[in-house]
C-alpha positions, 0 to 999 in steps of 0.5 A, spaced: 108 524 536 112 519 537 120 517 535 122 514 528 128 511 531 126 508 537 131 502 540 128 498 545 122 493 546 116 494 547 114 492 554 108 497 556 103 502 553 108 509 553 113 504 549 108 502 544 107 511 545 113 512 545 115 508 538 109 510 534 106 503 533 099 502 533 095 497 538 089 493 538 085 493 544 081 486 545 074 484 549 075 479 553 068 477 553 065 479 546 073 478 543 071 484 539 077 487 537 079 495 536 086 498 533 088 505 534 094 509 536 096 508 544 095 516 545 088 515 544 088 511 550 093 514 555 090 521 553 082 518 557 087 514 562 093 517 563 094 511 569 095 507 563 102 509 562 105 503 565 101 497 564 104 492 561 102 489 554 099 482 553 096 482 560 089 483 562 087 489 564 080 491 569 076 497 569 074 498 561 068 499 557 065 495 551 061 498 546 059 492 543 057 488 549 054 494 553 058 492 559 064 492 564 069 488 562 077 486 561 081 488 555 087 485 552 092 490 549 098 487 543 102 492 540 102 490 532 108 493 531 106 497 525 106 504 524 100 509 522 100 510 514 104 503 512 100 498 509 104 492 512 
């Protein structure tokens, strides 16, 4: 998992890894939002690791709109099991 005492920004999704922060991955036709651990997501899509957050990014899936779409992907600056 990822390091308790990370220092550094959070630029890009391995950061967001590396610091053990949750992300919300966001359609950008449907705004429908989904929040999980960015190791979920570099695991299906190892090319991930570079992308810069807050930027949007081609080539996803949408459950809910049922069609291919971009997505936004924001780091909530929060960790698994905290309530904050």
């Amino acid at each position: 998992m990822g390091r308790r005492n990370f220092h550094g920004t959070v630029e890009t999704l391995a950061d967001a890894c590396e610091a053990d922060y949750l992300i919300v991955v966001k359609c950008e036709r449907c705004e429908t939002r989904k929040q999980m651990h960015p190791y979920k997501l570099l695991a299906g899509h190892n090319r991930l690791a570079t992308a810069k957050l807050d930027t949007e990014l081609p080539g996803f899936f949408c459950i809910t709109c049922r069609s291919h779409v971009s997505v936004t992907i924001t780091c909530t600056h929060s960790r698994p099991g905290t309530l904050a």
